[in-house]
C-alpha positions as CSV (number, residue, x, y, z in Angstrom):
1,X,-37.9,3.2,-24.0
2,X,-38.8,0.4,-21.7
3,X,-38.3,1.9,-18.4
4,X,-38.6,-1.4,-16.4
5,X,-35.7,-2.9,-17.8
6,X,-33.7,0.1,-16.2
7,X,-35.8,-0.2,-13.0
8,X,-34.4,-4.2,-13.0
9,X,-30.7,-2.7,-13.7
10,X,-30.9,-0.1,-10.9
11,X,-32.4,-3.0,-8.8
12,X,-29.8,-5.5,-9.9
13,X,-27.1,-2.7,-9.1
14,X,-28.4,-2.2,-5.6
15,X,-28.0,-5.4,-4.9
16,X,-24.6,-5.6,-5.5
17,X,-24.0,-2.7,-3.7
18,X,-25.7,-4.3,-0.4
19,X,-23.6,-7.7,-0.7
20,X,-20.8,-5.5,-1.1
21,X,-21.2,-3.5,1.9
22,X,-22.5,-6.6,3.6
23,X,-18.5,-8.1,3.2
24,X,-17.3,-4.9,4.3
25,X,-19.5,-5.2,7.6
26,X,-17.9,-8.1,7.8
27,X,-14.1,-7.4,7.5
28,X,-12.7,-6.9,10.8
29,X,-10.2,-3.9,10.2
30,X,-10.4,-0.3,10.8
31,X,-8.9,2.6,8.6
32,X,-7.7,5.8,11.3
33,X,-6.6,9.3,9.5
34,X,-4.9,11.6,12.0
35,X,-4.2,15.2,11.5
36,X,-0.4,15.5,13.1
37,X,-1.3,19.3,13.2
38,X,-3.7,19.2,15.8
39,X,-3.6,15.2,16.7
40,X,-7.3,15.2,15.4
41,X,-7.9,11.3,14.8
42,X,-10.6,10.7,12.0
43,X,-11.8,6.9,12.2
44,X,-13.4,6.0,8.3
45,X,-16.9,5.0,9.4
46,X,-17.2,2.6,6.1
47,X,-14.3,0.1,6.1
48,X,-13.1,0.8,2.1
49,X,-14.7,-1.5,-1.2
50,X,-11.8,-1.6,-2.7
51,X,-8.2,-0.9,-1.6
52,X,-5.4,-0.2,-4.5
53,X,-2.0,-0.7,-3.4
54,X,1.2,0.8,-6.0
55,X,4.3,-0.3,-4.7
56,X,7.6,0.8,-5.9
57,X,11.1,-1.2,-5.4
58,X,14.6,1.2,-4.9
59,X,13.7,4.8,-5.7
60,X,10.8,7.4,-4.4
61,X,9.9,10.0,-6.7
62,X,9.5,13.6,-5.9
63,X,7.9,16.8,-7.9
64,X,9.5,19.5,-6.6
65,X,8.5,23.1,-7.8
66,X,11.2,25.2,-9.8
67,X,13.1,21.9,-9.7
68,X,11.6,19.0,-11.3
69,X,11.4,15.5,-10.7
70,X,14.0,14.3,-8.2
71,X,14.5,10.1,-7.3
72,X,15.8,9.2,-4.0
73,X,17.4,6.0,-3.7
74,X,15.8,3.9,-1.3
75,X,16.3,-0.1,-0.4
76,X,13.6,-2.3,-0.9
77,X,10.2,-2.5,-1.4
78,X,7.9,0.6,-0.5
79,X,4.6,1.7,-0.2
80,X,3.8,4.7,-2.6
81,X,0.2,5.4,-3.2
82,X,-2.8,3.8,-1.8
83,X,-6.4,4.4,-2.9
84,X,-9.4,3.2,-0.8
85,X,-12.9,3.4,-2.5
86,X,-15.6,3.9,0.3
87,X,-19.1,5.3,1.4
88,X,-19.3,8.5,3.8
89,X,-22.8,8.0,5.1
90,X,-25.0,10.4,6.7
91,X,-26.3,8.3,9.3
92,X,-25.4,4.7,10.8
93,X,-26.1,1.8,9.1
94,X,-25.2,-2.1,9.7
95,X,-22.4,-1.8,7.3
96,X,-20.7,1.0,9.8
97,X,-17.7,0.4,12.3
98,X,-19.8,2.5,14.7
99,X,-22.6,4.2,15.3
100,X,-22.0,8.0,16.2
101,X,-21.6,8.7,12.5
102,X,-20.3,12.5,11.9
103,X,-22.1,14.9,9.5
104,X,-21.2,13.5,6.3
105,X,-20.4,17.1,4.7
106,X,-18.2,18.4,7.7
107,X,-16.5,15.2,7.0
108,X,-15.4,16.2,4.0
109,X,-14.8,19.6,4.5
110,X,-12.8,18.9,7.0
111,X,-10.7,16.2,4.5
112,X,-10.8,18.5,1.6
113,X,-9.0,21.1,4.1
114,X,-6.3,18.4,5.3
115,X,-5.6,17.6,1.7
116,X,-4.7,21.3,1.4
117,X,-2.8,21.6,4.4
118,X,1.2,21.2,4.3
119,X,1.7,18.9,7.9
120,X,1.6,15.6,7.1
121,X,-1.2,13.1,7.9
122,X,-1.0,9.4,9.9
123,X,-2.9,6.9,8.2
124,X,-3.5,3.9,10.0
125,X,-4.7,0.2,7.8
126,X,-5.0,-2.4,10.3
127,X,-5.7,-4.7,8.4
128,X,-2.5,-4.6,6.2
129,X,-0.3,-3.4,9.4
130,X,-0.3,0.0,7.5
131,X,0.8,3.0,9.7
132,X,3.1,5.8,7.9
133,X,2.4,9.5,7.2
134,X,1.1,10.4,4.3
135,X,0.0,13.0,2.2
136,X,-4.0,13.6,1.0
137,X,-3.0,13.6,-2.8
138,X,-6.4,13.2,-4.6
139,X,-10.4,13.3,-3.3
140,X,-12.6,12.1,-6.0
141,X,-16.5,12.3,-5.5
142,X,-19.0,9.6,-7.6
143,X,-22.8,9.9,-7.3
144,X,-24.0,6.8,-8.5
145,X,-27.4,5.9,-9.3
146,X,-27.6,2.6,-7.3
147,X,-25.7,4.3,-4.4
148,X,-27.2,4.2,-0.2
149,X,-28.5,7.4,1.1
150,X,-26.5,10.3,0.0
151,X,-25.6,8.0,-2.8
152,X,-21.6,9.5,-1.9
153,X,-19.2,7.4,-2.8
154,X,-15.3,9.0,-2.4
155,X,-11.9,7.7,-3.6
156,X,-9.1,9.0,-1.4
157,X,-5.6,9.1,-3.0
158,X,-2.9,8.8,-0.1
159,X,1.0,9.6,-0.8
160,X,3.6,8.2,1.3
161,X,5.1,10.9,3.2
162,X,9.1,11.9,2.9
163,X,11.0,15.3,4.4
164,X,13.6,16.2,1.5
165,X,16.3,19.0,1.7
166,X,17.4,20.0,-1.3
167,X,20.7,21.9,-1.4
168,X,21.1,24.1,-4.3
169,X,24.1,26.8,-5.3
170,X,23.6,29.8,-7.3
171,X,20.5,28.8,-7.9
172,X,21.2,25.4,-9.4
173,X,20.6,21.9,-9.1
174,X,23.2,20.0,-8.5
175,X,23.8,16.8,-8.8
176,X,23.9,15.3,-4.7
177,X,23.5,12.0,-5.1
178,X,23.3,10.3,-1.6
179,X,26.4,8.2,-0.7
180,X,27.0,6.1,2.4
181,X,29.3,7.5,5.2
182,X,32.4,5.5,5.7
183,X,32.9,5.6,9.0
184,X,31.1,2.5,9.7
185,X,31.1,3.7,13.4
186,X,27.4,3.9,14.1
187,X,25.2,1.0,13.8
188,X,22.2,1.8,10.9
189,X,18.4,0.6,11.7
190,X,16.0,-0.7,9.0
191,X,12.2,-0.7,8.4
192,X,10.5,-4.2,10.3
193,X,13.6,-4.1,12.6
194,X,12.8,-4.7,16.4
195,X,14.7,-2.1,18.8
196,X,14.6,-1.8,22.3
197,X,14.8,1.7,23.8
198,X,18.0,2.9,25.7
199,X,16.6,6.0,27.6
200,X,14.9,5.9,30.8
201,X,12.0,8.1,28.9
202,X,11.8,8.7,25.0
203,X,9.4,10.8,23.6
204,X,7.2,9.9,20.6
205,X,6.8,12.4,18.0
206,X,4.3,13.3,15.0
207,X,7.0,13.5,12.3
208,X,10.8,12.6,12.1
209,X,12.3,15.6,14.0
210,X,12.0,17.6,17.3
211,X,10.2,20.4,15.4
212,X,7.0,17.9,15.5
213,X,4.5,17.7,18.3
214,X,4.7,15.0,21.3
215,X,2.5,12.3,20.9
216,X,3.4,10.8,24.4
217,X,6.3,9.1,25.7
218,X,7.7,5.0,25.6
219,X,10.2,4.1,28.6
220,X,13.7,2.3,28.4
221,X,13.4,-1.7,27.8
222,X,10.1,-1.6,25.8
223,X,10.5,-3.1,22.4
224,X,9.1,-1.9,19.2
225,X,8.8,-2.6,15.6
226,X,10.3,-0.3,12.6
227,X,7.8,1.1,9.9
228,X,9.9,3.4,8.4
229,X,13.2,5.0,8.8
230,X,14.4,8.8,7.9
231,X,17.8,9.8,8.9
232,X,18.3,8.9,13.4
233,X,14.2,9.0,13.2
234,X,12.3,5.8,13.2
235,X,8.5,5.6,12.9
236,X,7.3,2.6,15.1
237,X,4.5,0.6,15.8
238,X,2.6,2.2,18.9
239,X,-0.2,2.3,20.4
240,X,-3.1,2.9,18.0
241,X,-1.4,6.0,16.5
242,X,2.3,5.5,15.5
243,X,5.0,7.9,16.2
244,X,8.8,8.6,15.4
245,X,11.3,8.5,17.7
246,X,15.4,9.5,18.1
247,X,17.3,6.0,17.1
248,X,20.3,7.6,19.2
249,X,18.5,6.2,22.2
250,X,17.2,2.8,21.1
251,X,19.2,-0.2,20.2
């Protein structure tokens, strides 16, 4: 076996792994996870290598258990899954977005554990104005030959997030197919809408209900920009975070 011809692969590899992370040093975006449990904000200290989109155009699909597979009509385009590929490095490097790196393996106990977990998680893309909640769906682990340092390279599989109430009667599914109210009284708001808030004071919440925690407040006469809408709730652009707020007080 000629071993120098895998030392040259492994050295070629290397390489490829540096001009990698050299464009990612580059790329001027940051990726924020927060925990809308606690409001614990985790800021990805390795902007991703690769970043997998799967959009889906009408209907979201959801498992649920005992039930089955359930589609929910939805208009236009959405965001379902997103995977990022990245590096969770045990100490700063050139390639990081900043220096005060955390332990690499409370990082991802600490991921593995909001994955598990049933509250919801923000995750924040600036560079693709990405900011829904989301569900930790998948955590896959490579240890590569060629890899930096703790050679740890993750692939984190994100779910958009979606509330669903399921009626059922005697124990079956029926078939509640969602149909449009006809009053035609009240005015319906849509994702990448601009509204400007009614209320003297609004509060901004983790999730679409008042159940969820406050995240802060906006004041009457700011304007803001739709995500994502669910039900009177609409999740806006704000501040670095997000939030959901009552449509009944916006216009």
């Amino acid at each position: 076996m000629d071993f120098s011809n895998i030392v040259d692969v492994i050295q070629d590899a290397s390489k490829s792994v540096l001009n990698a992370l050299d464009r990612v040093a580059n790329s001027n975006f940051d990726v924020y996870l927060t925990n809308t449990k606690d409001s614990e904000t985790f800021h990805f200290p390795v902007n991703p290598l690769s970043l997998t989109i799967n959009r889906e155009k009408k209907y979201n699909t959801a498992d649920i258990v005992d039930i089955g597979e359930i589609d929910i009509s939805d208009k236009g385009t959405k965001i379902k899954e997103i995977s990022m590929e990245t590096l969770i490095p045990d100490v700063y490097e050139p390639y990081c977005r900043y220096t005060d790196i955390p332990d690499s393996k409370e990082t991802v106990e600490k991921l593995e554990k909001w994955k598990d977990q049933e509250e919801p998680l923000r995750l924040i893309i600036t560079v693709i104005g990405f900011n829904s909640l989301v569900n930790l769906a998948v955590i896959n682990e490579e240890i590569r030959p060629e890899g930096l340092n703790n050679n740890r390279y993750f692939t984190f599989t994100f779910r958009t997030h979606r509330d669903l109430k399921i009626s059922q009667v005697d124990s079956t599914l029926q078939d509640n197919r969602q149909t449009t109210e006809s009053s035609g009284a009240k005015y319906s708001h849509h994702e990448g809408e601009w509204i400007i808030v009614t209320a003297d004071v609004l509060n901004v919440r983790d999730g679409p209900g008042e159940s969820y925690g406050i995240r802060g407040t906006v004041k009457k006469d700011e304007c803001y920009k739709i995500g994502s809408i669910q039900g009177n709730w609409a999740d806006i652009y704000w501040s670095n975070h997000g939030g959901w707020i009552n449509t009944d007080y916006v216009r």
